[in-house]
C-alpha positions as CSV (number, residue, x, y, z in Angstrom):
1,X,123.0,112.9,104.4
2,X,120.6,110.7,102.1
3,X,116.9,110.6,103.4
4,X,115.6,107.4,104.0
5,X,112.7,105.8,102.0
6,X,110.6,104.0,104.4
7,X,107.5,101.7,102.9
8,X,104.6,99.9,104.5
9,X,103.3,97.1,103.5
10,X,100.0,95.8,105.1
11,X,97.5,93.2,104.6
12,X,93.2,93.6,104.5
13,X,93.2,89.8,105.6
14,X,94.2,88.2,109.0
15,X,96.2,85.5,107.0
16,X,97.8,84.8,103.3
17,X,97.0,88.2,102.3
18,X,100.4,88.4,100.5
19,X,102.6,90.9,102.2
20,X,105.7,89.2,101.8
21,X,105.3,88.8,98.5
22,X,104.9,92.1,98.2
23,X,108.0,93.2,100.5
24,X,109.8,90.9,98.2
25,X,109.1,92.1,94.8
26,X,109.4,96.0,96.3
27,X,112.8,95.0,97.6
28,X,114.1,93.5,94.1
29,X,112.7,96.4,92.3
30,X,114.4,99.0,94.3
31,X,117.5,97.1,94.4
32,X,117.6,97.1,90.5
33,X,117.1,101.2,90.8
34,X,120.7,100.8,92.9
35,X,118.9,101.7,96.1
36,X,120.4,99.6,99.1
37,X,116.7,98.6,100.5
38,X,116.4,96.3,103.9
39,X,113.0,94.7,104.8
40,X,112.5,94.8,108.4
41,X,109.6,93.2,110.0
42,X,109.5,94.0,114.0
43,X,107.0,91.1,114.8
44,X,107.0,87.9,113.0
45,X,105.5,84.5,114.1
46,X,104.7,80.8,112.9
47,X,102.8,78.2,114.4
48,X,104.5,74.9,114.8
49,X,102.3,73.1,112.4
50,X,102.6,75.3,109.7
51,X,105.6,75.9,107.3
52,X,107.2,73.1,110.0
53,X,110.6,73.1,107.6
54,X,111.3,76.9,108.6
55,X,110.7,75.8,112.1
56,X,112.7,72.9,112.1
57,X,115.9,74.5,110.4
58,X,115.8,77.8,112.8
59,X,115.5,75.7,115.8
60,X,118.1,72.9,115.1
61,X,120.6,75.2,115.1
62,X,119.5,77.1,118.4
63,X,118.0,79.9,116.6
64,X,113.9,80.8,116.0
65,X,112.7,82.7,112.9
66,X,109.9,81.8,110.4
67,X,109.5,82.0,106.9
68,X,108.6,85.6,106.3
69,X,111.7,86.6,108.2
70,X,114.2,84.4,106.0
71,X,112.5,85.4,102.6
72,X,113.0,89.4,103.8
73,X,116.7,88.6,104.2
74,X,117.3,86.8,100.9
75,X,115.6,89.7,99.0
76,X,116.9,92.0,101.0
77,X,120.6,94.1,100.4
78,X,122.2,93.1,103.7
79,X,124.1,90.8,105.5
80,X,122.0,90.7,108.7
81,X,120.7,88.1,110.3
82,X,116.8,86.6,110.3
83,X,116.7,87.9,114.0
84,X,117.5,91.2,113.1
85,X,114.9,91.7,110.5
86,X,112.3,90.5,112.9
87,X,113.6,91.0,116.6
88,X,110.6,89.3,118.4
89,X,108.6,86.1,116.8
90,X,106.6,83.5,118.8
91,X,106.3,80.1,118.0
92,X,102.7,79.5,118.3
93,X,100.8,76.1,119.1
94,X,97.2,75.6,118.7
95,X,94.9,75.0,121.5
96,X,92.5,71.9,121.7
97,X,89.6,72.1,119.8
98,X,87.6,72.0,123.1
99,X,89.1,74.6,125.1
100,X,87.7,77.9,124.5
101,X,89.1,81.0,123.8
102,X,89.7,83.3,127.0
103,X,91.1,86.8,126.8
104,X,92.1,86.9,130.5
105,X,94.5,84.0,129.6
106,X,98.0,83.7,128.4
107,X,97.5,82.9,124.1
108,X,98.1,79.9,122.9
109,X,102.3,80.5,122.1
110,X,105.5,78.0,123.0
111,X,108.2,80.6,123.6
112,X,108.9,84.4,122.2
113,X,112.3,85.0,121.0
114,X,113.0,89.0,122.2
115,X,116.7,90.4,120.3
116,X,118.1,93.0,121.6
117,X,120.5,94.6,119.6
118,X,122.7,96.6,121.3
119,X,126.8,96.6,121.1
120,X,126.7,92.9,122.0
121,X,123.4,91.0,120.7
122,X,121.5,89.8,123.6
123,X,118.7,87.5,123.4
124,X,115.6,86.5,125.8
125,X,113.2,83.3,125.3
126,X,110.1,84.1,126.8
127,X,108.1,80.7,128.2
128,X,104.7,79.8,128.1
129,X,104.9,77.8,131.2
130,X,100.9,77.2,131.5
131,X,100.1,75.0,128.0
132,X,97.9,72.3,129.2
133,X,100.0,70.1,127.1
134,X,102.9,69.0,125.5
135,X,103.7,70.5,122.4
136,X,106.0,67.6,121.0
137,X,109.0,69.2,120.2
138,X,110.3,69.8,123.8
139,X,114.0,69.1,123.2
140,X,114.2,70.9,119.7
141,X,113.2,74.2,121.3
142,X,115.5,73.7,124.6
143,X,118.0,74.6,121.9
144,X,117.1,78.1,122.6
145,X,118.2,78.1,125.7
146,X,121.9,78.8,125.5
147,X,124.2,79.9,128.6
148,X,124.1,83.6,127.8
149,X,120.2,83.5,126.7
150,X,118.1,84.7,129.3
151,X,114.8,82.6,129.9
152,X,112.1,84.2,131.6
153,X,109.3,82.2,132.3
154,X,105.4,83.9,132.0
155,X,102.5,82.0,133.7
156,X,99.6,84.8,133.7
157,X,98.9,87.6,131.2
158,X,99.9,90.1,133.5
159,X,103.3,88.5,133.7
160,X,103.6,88.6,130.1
161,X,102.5,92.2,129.4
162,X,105.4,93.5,132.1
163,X,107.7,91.6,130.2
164,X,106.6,93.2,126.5
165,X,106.4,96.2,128.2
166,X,109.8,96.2,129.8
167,X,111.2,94.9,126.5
168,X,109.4,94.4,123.3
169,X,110.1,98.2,121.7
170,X,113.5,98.4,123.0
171,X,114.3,95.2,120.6
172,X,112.3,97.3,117.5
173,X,114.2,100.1,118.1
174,X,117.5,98.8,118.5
175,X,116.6,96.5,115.4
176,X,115.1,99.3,113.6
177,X,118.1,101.8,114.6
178,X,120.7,98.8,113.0
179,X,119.0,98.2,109.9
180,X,118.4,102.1,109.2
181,X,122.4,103.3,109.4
182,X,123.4,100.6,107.1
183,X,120.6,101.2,104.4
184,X,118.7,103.8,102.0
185,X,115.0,102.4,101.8
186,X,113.2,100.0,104.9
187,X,110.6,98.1,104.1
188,X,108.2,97.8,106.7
189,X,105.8,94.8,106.9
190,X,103.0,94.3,109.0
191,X,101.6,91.3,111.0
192,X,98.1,89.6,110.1
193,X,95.6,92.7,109.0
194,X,97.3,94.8,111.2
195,X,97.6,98.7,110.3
196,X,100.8,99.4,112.0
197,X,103.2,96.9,113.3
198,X,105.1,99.3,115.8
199,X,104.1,102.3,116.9
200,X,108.0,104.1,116.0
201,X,107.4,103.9,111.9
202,X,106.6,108.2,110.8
203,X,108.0,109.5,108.1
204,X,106.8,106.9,105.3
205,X,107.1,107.6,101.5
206,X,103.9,105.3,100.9
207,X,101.6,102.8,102.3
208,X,100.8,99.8,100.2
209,X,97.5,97.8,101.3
210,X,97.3,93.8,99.9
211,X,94.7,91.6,99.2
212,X,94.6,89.0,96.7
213,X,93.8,90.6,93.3
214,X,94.6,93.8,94.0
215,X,97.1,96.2,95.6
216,X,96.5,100.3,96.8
217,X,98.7,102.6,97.8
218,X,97.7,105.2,100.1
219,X,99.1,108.5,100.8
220,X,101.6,107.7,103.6
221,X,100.8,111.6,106.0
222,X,96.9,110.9,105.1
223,X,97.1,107.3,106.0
224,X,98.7,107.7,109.9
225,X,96.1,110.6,110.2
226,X,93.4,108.1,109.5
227,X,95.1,105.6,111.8
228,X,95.4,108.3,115.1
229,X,91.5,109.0,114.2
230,X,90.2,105.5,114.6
231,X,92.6,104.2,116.8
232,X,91.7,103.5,120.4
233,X,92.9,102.5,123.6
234,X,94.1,99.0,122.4
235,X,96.6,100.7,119.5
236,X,96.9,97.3,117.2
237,X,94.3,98.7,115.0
238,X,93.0,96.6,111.5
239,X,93.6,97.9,108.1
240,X,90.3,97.6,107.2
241,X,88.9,100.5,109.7
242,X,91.8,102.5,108.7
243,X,91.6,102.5,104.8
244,X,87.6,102.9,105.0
245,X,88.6,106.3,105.9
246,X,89.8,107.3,103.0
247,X,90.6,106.6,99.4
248,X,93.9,104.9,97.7
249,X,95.8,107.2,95.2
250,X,96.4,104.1,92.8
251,X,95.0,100.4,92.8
252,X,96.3,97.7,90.5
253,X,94.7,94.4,89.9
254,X,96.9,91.2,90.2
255,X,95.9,88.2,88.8
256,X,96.9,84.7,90.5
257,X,100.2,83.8,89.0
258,X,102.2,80.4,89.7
259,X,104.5,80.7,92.9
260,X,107.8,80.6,90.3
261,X,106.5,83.6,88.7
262,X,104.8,85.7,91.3
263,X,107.6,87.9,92.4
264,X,108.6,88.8,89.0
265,X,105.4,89.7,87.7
266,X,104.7,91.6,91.0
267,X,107.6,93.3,90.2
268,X,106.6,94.9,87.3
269,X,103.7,96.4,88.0
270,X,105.3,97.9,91.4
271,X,107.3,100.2,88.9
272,X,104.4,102.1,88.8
273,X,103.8,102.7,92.2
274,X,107.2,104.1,92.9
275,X,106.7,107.0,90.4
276,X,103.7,108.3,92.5
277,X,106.4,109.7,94.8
């Protein structure tokens, strides 16, 4: 039996630190090597303001993914659907300017869609049932609410955290499980600056770290040692901490290209990355 090639992909900034783009172009290149190569992305999430189109399209026909998720699945070799290459993503809102941040709170999200992927699909809407106000788009997300989706409604932190925990890494696994039988490299790409999106990736070929104008990979054993050594109780540790621990085996600088020609140029200079290994 073929062993799979696993990547990760994660980002040194909180936002547009150009992981996708990256999963993208890694995806194309190993596909031209005749590799079958998935991206899977266990936790994906938009706001409703931002990249609204995404939003709009998922929604209006009952279904909730975001941008990252679809541009996975075009580059990807598979068949499968948005909400199997990211089984949870929230639809986020943002809070009035006024309102300050408390960490005791519920965050600042409409709904979580949670797939799990068993012998018959089954999916949950989680609902943020405390928003102080209306989001706007009430009756495009009540789409989501099918007769065989389950709706569970949070109003406390507490509420939601039983629910993640009773849930959440059964839908990455089952995902994850899915997407490994039916390919020979998984792409694995992080959330915000992130180190490790779910806590089941081991066995990796490479790590590649992003920020615009350059790109590192990291050994992949060296790199998860780092992350057990600086991790602590709250697991969703940041690149940064981790890769300050040690130092990349290869960086390449990437200039700023125009949108039609990132991917391709990317492309290129990923070649030499996969020769490391």
């Amino acid at each position: 039996m073929k062993a799979l090639r696993r990547f990760l992909i994660v980002g040194l900034k909180e936002l547009d630190a150009g992981k996708t783009t990256i999963a993208r172009a890694l995806l194309l290149c190993l596909r031209e090597r005749g590799v079958k190569a998935c991206g899977f992305k266990p936790k994906a999430g938009n706001t409703l303001w931002y990249d609204y189109d995404i939003v709009y399209e998922a929604l209006s026909h009952g279904r909730l993914y975001g941008k990252d998720s679809k541009l996975l699945r075009e580059a990807s070799s598979t068949d499968l659907p948005e909400e199997l290459i990211s089984p949870i993503h929230r639809l986020w809102t943002l809070p009035p300017h006024y309102l300050k941040q408390d960490l005791t709170a519920l965050p600042y999200f409409i709904v979580d869609r949670v797939t799990l992927w068993g012998e018959k699909p089954k999916e949950m809407v989680v609902v943020n049932d405390t928003l102080p106000f209306r989001h706007g788009k009430e009756m495009l997300v009540a789409k989501l609410y099918k007769p065989e989706t389950e709706v569970i409604h949070v109003r406390t932190l507490r509420e939601l955290n039983d629910i993640v925990e009773m849930y959440y890494d059964e839908a990455i696994e089952l995902a994850h499980r899915r997407i490994a039988a039916e390919h020979d490299a998984l792409i694995y790409e992080s959330y915000a600056d992130i180190a490790l999106p779910w806590r089941g990736i081991k066995d990796l070929d490479m790590v590649l770290v992003v920020h615009p104008g350059y790109i590192q990979a990291y050994d992949p054993d060296r790199y998860l040692l780092a992350l057990d050594l600086s991790t602590n109780l709250l697991w969703e540790e940041r690149t940064e901490k981790v890769v300050n621990l040690m130092k990349p085996i290869k960086t390449v600088r990437v200039p700023p290209y125009k949108s039609g020609d990132i991917v391709k140029e990317i492309k290129k200079k990923l070649n030499s990355f996969l020769e490391i290994r």
